[in-house]
Each structure stands twice: as structure tokens, then as C-alpha cells.
C-alpha positions in Angstrom: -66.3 -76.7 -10.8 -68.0 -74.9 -8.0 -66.9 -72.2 -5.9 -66.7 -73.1 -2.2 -64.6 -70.0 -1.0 -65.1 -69.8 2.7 -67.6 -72.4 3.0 -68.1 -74.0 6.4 -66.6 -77.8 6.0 -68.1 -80.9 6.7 -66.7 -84.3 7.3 -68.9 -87.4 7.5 -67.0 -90.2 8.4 -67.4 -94.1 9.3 -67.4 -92.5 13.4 -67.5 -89.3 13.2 -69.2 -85.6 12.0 -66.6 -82.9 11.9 -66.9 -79.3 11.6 -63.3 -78.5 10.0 -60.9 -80.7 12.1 -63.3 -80.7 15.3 -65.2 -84.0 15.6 -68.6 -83.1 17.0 -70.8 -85.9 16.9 -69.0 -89.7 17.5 -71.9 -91.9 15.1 -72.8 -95.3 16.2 -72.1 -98.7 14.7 -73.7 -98.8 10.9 -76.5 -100.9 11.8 -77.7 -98.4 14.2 -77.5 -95.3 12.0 -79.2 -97.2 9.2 -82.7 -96.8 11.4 -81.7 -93.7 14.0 -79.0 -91.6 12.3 -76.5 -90.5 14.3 -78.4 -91.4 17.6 -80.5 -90.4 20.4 -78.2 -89.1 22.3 -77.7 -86.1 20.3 -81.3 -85.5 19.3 -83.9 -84.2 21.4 -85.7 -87.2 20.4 -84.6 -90.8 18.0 -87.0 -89.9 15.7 -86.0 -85.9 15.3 -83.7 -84.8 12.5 -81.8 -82.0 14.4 -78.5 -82.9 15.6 -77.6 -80.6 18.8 -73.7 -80.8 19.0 -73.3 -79.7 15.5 -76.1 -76.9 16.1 -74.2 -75.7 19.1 -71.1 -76.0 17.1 -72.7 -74.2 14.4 -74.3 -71.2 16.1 -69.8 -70.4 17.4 -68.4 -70.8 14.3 -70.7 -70.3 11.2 -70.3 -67.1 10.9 -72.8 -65.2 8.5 -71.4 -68.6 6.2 -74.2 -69.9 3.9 -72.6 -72.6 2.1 -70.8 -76.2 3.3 -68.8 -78.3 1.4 -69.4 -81.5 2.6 -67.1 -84.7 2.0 -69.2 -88.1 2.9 -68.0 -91.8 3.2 -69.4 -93.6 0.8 -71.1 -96.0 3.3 -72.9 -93.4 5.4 -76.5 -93.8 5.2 -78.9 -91.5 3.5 -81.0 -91.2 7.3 -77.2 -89.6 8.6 -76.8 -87.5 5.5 -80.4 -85.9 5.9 -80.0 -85.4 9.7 -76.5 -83.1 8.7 -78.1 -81.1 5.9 -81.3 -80.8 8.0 -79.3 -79.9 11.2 -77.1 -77.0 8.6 -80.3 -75.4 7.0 -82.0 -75.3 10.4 -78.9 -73.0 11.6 -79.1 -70.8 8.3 -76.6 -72.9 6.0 -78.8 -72.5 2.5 -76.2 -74.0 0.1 -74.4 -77.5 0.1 -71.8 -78.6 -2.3 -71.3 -82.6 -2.1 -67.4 -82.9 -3.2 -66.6 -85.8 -6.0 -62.8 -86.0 -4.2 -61.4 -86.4 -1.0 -60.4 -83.8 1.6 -56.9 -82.3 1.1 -54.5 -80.7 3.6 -56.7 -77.0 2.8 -59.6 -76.1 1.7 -60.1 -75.7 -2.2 -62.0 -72.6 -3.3 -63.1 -74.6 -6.4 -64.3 -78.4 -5.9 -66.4 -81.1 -8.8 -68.8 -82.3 -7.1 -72.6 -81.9 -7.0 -74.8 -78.4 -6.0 -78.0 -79.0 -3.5 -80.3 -76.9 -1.3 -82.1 -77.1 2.0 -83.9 -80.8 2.7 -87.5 -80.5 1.7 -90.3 -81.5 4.0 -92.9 -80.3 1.5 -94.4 -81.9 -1.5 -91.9 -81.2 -4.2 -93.4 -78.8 -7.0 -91.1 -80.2 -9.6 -92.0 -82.9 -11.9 -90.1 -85.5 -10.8 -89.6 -87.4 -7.4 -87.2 -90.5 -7.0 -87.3 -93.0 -4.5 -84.5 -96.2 -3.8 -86.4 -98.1 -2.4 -85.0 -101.8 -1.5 -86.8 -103.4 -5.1 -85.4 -100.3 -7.1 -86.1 -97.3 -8.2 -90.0 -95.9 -7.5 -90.7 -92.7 -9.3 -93.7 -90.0 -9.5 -94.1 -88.4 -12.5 -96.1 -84.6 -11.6 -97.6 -86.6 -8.0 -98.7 -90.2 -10.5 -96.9 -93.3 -9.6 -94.8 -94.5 -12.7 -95.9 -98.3 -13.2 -93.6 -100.9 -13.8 -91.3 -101.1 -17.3 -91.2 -97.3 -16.9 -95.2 -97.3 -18.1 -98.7 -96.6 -16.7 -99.2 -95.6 -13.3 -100.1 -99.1 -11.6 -98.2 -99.9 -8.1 -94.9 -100.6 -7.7 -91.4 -99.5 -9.1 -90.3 -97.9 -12.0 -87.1 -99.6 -12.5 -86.6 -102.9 -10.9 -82.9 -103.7 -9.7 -81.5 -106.7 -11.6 -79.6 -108.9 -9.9 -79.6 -107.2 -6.5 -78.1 -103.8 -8.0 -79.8 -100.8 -8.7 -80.1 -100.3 -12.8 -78.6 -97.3 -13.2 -79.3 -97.2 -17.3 -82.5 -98.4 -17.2 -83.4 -95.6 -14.7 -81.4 -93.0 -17.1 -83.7 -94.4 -19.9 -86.5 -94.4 -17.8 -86.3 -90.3 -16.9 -85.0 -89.7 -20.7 -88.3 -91.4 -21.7 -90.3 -89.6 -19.2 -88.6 -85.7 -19.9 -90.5 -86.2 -23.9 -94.1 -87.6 -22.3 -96.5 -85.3 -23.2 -97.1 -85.2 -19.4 -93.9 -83.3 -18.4 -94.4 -81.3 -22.4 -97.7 -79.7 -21.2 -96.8 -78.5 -17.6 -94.5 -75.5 -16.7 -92.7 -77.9 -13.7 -89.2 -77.6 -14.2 -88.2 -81.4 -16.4 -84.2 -80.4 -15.4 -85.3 -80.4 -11.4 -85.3 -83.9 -9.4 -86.8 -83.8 -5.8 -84.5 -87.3 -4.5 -85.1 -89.6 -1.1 -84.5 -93.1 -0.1 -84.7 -96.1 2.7 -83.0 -94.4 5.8 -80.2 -96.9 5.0 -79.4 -96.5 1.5 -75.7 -96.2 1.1 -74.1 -92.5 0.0 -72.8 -94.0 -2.7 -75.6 -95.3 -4.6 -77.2 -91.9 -3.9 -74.5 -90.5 -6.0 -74.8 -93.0 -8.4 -78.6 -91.9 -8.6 -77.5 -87.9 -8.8 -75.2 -88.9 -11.7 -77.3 -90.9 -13.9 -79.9 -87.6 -13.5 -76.9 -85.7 -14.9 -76.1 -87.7 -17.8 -79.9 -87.4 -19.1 -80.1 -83.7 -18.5 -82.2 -83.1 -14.8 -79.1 -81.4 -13.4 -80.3 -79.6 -10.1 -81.9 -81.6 -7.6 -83.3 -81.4 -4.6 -83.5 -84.1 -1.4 -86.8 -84.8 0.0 -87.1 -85.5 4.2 -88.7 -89.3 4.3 -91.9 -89.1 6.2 
């Protein structure tokens, strides 16, 4: 369980971002916030990752409050999920708590769910980075490409989706495989730290899927990288 005692809550919906019961951002149709997030409109540019309404919002109500406990439809897509963190670290929000359940009629002060930090823009020091990408799973192994089959370092993914799906066991095999590679035995990167991005339209819920097949194999913190 983690403690969420005064945290700031967040509410991602199929149209809407909340802050607590006040909807401050109305999203647009799914197709569109696959490529531009939640939209133009609220961004100084399409492109930027800083939503303004839920700055502005922000700046009234966050009050000296550095964690949010964020519930996310399962549908949003990983380019609106990185705008919202982005958008919360930019306005001094340092720790984010993605809950496993549903919103109730008050906030908890305990929730399951999953612990993250601050959107990365930089090269992640740790020795793992994960991609979904639309033929699977790509993954660098210390800044080298893992090859195909989980071996070498040739192009192209690491774990190939069967059957249109993502493999979630063959990726947990694949990092299990990777943590004992002499590799990730002689550096002092952390092996239980996963730095984590995707397609901008990658679906929360295979993200989650991702972040639990990490925790099953023993990489329990992790970190999501900003796609360039």
C-alpha cells in the first residue's frame, strides 16, 4: 500500500482531466489524443507537453502538495498520460502514485497501485529502458539495443508480440534473463530501476501490464521516459 495522505487527485477520463471534482481540461475524440494529447488548444503549441488549464489550476490549489494520486482510464493514451505528469512536475508535484482501483466517494490515505517520479527528458542512467513499440517490446540494455529472441544487439525488438498482443512472459523472461547477463553483473546501474516509454498512442492499460510484468521479475521502481 502507499500512503497518499493529502495528495492532490487526478482524474483522467475518456473526456475529461479533473483536479478533485473540477474538470479542467475537456480531451478530444481518441484518435486525436493518440498523435496531440489533450490538444492544441490548451498548449502553447501541439507539439508542447505543458497543459495550461491544469497549470493554472495547479498554481490555486496545490498547495505546498508534492504527491498526486492519479486514477487513469484504461484507454487513455500514453502521449495524454505524459502531458499530465509533465504538466504536475513542471508545477512542483515530485511524486505520483498510479492507483490499481477506482475512485471512491473520498480520498483513501492508503491506495495499491504503482509509485513513479517526474517524466524524464534525459538519457536514463539506469540499465534498463523499454519501449512498446507497435511490433513489441524494444529494449536497451546499459544504451545497446537488445537483438531479437532477447539476444545480441542487432536491430529490431526484443520481444516480438504474437498474435497482435504484446508477450507479456516472454518480456518477463526476457528482463529476468537480462538482470544475470554479466552486462548488468559488472556495472553499478541500478538492475531493480526501469526507465519506460511508448508510441504516443499506446493504451494505459498495456502500460500497466508492462509495469507489472517488471514487478513480478524484481525491477520494481521505474521511471517514464518523454518520447523524443
Amino acid at each position: 500500500m502507499l500512503s497518499v495522505a493529502n495528495a492532490i487527485e487526478i482524474r483522467v477520463t475518456e473526456r475529461h482531466v479533473l483536479l478533485g471534482q473540477t474538470a479542467v481540461v475537456s480531451l478530444p475524440p481518441l484518435e486525436v489524443m493518440k498523435v496531440d494529447g489533450t490538444g492544441a488548444k490548451v498548449k502553447r503549441t501541439a507539439n508542447d507537453l505543458h497543459i495550461l488549464p491544469l497549470a493554472d489550476e495547479l498554481e490555486r490549489k496545490r498547495a505546498n502538495r508534492n504527491t498526486a494520486l492519479l486514477y487513469v482510464d484504461a484507454n487513455t493514451p500514453f502521449r495524454v498520460l505524459i502531458e499530465v505528469l509533465f504538466t504536475l512536475g513542471q508545477s512542483g508535484v515530485e511524486r505520483f502514485v498510479l492507483a490499481a482501483s477506482s475512485p471512491g466517494p473520498s480520498q483513501p490515505e492508503t491506495v495499491k497501485g504503482w509509485l513513479t517520479f517526474a517524466p524524464s527528458k534525459e538519457n536514463p542512467p539506469g540499465v534498463f529502458l523499454v519501449l512498446l513499440v507497435n511490433y513489441g517490446f524494444a529494449i536497451k540494455l546499459l544504451g545497446r539495443n537488445v537483438g531479437p529472441g532477447c539476444a545480441g544487439n542487432d536491430p529490431g525488438v526484443a520481444v516480438a508480440k504474437v498474435d497482435g498482443h504484446y508477450d507479456y512472459a516472454g518480456f518477463s523472461r526476457c528482463i529476468t534473463s537480462l538482470r544475470s547477463s554479466p552486462e548488468a553483473l559488472a556495472t553499478n546501474a541500478d538492475a531493480s530501476l526501469a526507465y519506460l516509454t511508448a508510441n504516443p498512442g499506446t493504451p494505459y492499460s498495456e502500460l500497466i501490464s508492462t509495469i507489472e510484468a517488471l514487478h513480478q521479475v524484481g525491477v520494481s521502481a521505474f521511471h517514464f521516459r518523454v518520447p523524443r
